[in-house]
C-alpha positions in Angstrom: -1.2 13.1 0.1 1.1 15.9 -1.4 2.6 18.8 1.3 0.6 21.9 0.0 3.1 24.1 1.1 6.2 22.0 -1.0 3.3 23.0 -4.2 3.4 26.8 -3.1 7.1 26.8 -3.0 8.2 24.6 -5.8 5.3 24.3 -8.0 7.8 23.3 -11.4 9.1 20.5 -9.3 5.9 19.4 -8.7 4.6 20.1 -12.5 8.0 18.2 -13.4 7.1 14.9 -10.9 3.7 14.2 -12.5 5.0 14.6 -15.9 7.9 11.6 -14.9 4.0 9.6 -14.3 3.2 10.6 -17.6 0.5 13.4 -16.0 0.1 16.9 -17.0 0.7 19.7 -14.8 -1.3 20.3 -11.8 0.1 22.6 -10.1 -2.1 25.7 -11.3 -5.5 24.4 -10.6 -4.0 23.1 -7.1 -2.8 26.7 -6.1 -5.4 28.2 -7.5 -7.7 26.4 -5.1 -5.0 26.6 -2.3 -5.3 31.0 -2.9 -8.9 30.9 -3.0 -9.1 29.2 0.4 -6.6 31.0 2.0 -8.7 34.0 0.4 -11.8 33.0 2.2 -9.8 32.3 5.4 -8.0 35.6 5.3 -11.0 37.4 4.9 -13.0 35.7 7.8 -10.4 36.4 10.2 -10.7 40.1 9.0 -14.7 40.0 9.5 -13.5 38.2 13.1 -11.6 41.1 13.6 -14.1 43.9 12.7 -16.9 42.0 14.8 -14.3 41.8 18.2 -14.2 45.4 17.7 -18.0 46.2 17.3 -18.4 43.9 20.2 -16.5 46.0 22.9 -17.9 49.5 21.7 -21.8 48.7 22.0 -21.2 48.6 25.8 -19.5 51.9 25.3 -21.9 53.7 23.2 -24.8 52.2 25.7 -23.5 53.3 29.2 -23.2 56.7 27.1 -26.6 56.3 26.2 -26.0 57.3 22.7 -28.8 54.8 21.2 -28.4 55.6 17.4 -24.7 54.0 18.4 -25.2 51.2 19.9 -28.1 49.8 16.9 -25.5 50.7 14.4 -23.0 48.6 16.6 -25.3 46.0 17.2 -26.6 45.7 13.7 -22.5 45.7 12.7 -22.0 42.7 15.4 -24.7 40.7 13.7 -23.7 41.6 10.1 -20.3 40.6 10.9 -21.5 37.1 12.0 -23.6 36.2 9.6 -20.5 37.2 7.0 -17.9 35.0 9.1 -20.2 31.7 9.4 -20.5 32.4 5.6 -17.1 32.6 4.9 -15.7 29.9 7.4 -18.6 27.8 5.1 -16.8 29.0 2.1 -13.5 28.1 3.2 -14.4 25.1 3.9 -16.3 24.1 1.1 -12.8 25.2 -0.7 -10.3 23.2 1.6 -12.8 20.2 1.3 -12.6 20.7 -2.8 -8.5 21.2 -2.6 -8.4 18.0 -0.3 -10.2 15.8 -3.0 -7.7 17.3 -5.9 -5.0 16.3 -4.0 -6.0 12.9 -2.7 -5.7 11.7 -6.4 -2.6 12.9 -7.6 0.3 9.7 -6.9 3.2 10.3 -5.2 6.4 11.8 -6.8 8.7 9.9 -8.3 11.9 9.6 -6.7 14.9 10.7 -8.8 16.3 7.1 -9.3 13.1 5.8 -11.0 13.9 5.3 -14.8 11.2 7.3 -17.0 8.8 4.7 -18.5 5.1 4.5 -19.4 4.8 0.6 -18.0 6.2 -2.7 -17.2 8.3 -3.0 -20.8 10.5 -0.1 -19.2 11.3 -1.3 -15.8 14.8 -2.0 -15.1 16.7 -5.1 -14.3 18.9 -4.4 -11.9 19.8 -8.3 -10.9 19.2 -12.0 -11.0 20.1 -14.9 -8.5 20.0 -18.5 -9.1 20.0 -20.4 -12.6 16.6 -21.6 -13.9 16.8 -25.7 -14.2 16.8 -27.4 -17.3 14.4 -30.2 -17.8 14.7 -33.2 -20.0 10.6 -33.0 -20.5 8.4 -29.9 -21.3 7.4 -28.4 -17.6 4.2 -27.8 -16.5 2.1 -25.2 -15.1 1.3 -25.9 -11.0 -1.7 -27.1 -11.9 -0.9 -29.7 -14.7 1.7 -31.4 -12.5 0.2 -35.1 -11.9 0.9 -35.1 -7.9 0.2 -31.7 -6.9 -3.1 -31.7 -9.0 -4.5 -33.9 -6.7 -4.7 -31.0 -4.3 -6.0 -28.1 -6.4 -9.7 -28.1 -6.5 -11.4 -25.7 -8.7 -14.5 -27.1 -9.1 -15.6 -27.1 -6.0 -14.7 -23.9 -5.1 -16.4 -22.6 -8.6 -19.3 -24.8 -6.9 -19.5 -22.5 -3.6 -18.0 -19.0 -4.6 -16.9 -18.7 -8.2 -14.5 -18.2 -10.1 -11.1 -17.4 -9.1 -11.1 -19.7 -6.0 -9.4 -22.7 -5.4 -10.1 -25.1 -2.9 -6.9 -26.5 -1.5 -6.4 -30.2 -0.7 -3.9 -32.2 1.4 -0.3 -32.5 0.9 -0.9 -28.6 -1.2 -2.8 -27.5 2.0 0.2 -28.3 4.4 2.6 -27.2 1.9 0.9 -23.6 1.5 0.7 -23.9 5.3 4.4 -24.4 5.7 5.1 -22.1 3.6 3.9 -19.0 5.9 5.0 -20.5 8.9 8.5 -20.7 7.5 8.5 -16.8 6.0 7.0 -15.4 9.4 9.6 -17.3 11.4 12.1 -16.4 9.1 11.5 -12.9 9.4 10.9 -12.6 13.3 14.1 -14.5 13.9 16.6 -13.5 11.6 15.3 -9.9 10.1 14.2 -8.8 13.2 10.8 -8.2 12.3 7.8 -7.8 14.9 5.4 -9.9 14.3 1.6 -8.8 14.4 -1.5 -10.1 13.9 -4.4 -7.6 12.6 -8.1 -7.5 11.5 -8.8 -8.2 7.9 -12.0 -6.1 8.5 -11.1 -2.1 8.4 -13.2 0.7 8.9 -13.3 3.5 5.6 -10.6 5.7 6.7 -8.2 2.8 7.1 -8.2 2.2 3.8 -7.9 6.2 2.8 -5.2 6.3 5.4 -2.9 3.8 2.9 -4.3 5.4 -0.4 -6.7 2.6 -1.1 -9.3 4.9 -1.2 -11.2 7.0 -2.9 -9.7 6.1 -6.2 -9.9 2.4 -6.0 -12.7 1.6 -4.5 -13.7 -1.0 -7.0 -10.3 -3.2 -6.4 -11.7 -4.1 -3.1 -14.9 -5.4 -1.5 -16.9 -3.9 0.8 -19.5 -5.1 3.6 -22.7 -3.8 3.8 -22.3 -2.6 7.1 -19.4 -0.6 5.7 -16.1 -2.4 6.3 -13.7 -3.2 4.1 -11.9 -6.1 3.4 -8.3 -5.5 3.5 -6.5 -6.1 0.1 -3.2 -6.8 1.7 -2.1 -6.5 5.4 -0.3 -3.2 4.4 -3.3 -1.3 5.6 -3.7 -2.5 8.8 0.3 -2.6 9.4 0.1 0.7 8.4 -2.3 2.6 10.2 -1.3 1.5 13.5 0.0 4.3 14.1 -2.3 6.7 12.4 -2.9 9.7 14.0 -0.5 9.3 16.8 2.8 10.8 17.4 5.6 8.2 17.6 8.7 8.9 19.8 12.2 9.1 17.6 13.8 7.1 19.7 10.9 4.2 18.7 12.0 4.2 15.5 12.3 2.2 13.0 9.0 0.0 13.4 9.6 -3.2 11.5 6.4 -4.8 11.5 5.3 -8.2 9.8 1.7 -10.1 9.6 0.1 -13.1 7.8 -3.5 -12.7 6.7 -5.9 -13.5 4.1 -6.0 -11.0 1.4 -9.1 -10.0 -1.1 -8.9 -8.6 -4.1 -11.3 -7.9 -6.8 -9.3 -7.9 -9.3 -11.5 -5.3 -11.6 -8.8 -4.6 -14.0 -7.3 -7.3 -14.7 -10.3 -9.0 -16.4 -8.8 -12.3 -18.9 -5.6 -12.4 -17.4 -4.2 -15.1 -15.6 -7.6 -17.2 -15.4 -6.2 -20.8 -15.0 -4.5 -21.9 -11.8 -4.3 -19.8 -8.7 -2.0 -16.9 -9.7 -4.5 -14.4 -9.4 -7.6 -15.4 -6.7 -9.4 -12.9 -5.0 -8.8 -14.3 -1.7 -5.2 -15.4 -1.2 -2.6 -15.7 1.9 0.6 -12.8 2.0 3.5 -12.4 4.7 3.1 -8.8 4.5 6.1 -6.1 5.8 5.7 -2.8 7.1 8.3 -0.4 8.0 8.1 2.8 9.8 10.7 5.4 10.2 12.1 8.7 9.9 12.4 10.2 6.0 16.1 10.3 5.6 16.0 6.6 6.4 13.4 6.0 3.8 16.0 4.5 0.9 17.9 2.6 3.7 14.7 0.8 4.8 13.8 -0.1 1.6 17.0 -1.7 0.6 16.3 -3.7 3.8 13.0 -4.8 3.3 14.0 -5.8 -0.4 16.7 -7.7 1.0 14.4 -9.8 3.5 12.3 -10.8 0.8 14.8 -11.9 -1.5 16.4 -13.8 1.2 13.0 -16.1 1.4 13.2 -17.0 -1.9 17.1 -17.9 -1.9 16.3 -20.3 0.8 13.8 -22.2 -1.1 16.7 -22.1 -3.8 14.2 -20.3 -6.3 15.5 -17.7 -9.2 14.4 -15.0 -9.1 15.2 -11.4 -10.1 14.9 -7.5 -8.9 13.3 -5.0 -10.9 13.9 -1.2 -10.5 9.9 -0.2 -11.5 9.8 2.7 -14.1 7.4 6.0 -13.5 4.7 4.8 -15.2 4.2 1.5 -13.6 4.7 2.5 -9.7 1.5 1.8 -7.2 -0.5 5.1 -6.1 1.4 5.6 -3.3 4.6 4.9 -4.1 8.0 6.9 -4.6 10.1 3.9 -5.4 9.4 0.5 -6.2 11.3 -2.6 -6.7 9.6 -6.1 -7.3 10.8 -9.3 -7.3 10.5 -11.4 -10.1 10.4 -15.4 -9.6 11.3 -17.9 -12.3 8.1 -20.2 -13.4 9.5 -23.5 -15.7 5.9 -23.8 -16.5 5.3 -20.8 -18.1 9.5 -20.4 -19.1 9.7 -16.7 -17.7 9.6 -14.5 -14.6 6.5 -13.2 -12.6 6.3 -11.3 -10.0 6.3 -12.3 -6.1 7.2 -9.3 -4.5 7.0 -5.8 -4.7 8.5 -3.5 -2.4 8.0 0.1 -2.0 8.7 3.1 0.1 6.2 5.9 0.2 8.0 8.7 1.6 5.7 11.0 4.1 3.2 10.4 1.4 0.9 7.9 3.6 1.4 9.6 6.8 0.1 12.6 5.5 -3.0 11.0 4.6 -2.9 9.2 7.8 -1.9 12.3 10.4 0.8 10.4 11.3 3.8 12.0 13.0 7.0 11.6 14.9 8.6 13.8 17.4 12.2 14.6 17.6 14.3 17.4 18.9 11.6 20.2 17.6 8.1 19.7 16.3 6.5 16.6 15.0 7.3 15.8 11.5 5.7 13.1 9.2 6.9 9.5 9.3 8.4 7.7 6.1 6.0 4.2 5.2 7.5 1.5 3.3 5.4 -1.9 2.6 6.4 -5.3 1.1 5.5 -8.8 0.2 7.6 -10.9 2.0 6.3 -13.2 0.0 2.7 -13.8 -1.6 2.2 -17.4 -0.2 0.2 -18.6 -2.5 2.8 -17.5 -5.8 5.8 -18.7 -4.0 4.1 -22.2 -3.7 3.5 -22.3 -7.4 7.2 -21.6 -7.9 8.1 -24.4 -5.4 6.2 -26.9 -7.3 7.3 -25.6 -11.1 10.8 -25.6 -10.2 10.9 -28.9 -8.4 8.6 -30.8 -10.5 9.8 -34.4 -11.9 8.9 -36.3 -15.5 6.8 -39.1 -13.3 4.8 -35.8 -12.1 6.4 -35.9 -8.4 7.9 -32.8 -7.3 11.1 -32.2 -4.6 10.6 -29.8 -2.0 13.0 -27.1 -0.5 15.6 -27.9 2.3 14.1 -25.0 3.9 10.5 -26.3 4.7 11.8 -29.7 5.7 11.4 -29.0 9.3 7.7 -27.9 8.9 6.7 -30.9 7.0 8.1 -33.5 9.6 10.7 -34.2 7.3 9.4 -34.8 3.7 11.3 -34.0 1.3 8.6 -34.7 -1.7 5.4 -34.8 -3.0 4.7 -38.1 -4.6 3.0 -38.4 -8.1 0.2 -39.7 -6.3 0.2 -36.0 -4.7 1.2 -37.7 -1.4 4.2 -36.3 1.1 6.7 -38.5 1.6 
């Protein structure tokens, strides 16, 4: 949600932020709904102030018994009322339509976004690691002879449809290990708090974090009216929605592993085959909460924690610097990372990492207090890392020519020591 008052007082900035996300300029209709509530408020309080008036002369003008007085009076009183509830309804009825301009306009670009209309104009900003060569042509996650064993599609087509996988065996204990080894990684060496949260969240949860109202249909709702929660970023998040967070609290450096759903509505043909894009899936999800001057520090940080999950399973990857046009909703600044696939011989991404300035907290009345009065919080989220992508990239990258595939140093501990997936898609 934008600060109405940073409109009033900068409205070309504003104009000049939207245009960066390829959006015209907003900022008259905004203030001229902003004026013509503050009208409506200004003149209540004036009726308010008439109406106080009236109120203490019809005593007067009755202990002086001057009757013609005190019905004017009286009749003033009662005018004056009826024209306050009607204005105080007006006003209302104006904030209510300046709230829901505002609650779909996306945040402002920072000024180190590159201009761009979509993906083609992000910026690479680096790489780590060197894809492998292969003396035979690599295969998708799903081709590979041993790890096929545990992908079944069928059967999940069978019970729920499509864009489910049911997993299988040596792949189940693999995507198991796979969290476990992020979440530990983050609690014990980035200093993260680990959490575990609903995946069921009432409506204004999901307002709070800008998933709502303008994309409703990328997310499923019960019929009892929860929602269920497209990433752990909205739970993490509103934690501390409407509350007012001591200084000296922050930064809150939160982390959480849930099941994530997803409707996927616009994304319709892409990414069909396999299990890149399911709508139910596993993320280690980060949330950080601080002041707004540490916003860009933060989200160097969090970057930096998820990049550090994929170097220790030794896959490339590399970080893009998103463009204007391509930024989430709530987002100032984005950077995702970008894994290298063999299979399909280019980078997709695994991460994306953004900070959304006070842009959340507004939505979400959340505040901190310092030395004067409570200002709003900075938000940043992050994939740290989609579970479910980063084991496609562990089995791409380590796949063999018989169809086995080696496994990461890393996750040696959490498979009781295999080091491999046979081609007969056992661990050994």
């Amino acid at each position: 949600m934008h600060d109405i008052r940073a409109i009033r007082e900068n409205p070309t900035a504003f104009d000049a932020g939207l245009a960066k996300r390829g959006l015209g300029a907003m900022s008259t209709l905004i203030l001229a709904l902003d004026e013509a509530r503050r009208t409506k408020i200004l003149a209540s309080e004036t009726a308010q102030a008439a109406q106080n008036a009236a109120s203490k002369e019809v005593g007067a003008a009755k202990a002086a018994g001057n009757d013609v007085e005190f019905e004017r009076l009286r009749a003033l009183v009662a005018e004056k009322k009826a024209e306050i509830g009607r204005l105080t309804d007006e006003a209302s009825a104006k904030d209510a339509e300046l709230r829901a301009a505002l609650e779909t306009i996306p945040n402002i670009p920072d000024a180190s976004v590159p201009m761009g209309a979509d993906e083609k104009d992000n910026q690479e900003v680096s790489r780590w690691g060197t894809p492998a060569t292969f003396d035979f042509p690599p295969k998708e996650h799903f081709e590979i002879a041993g790890p096929q064993k545990g992908f079944d599609f069928t059967t999940a087509g069978k019970i729920s449809g499509s864009r489910f996988v049911v997993l299988k065996a040596a792949i189940t204990r693999l995507h198991r290990a796979l969290g476990q080894f992020m979440l530990d990684t983050h609690v014990t060496e980035h200093d993260l708090t680990e959490v575990w949260t609903p995946v069921l969240v009432k409506e204004e949860a999901m307002y709070g974090t800008g998933q709502l109202p303008k994309f409703a249909e990328d997310s499923y709702q019960t019929t009892n009216g929860w929602w269920l929660v497209p990433t752990a970023e909205v739970t993490l998040t509103n934690m501390v929605a409407g509350e007012v967070v001591d200084e000296a609290a922050l930064p809150l450096r939160l982390t959480a592993h849930t099941q994530c759903f997803r409707s996927e509505a616009g994304s319709a043909g892409r990414d069909t085959t396999g299990m890149l894009r399911q709508h139910q899936f596993e993320k280690v999800e980060m949330v950080t909460i601080c002041t707004p001057e540490k916003g860009l520090f933060e989200h160097e940080r969090m970057t930096r924690c998820a990049e550090v999950i994929l170097e220790k399973l030794a896959l490339p990857y590399r970080r893009m610097l998103l463009c204007s046009g391509d930024m989430g909703f709530g987002a100032t600044k984005t950077h995702d990372l970008e894994v290298w696939l063999p299979g399909q011989n280019t980078y997709r991404e695994i991460s994306s990492v953004s900070v959304c300035g006070t842009f959340q907290a507004r939505r979400m009345n959340a505040r901190y207090r310092g030395v004067g009065k409570p200002e709003y919080l900075c938000t940043l989220n992050g994939s740290g890392l989609a579970v479910g992508r980063t084991m496609i990239a562990v089995l791409e990258n380590g796949q063999k020519a018989d169809g086995s595939v080696n496994l990461p140093d890393a996750l040696y501990p959490y498979l009781s020591g295999k080091t491999m997936i046979t081609a007969a898609g056992d661990l050994a």
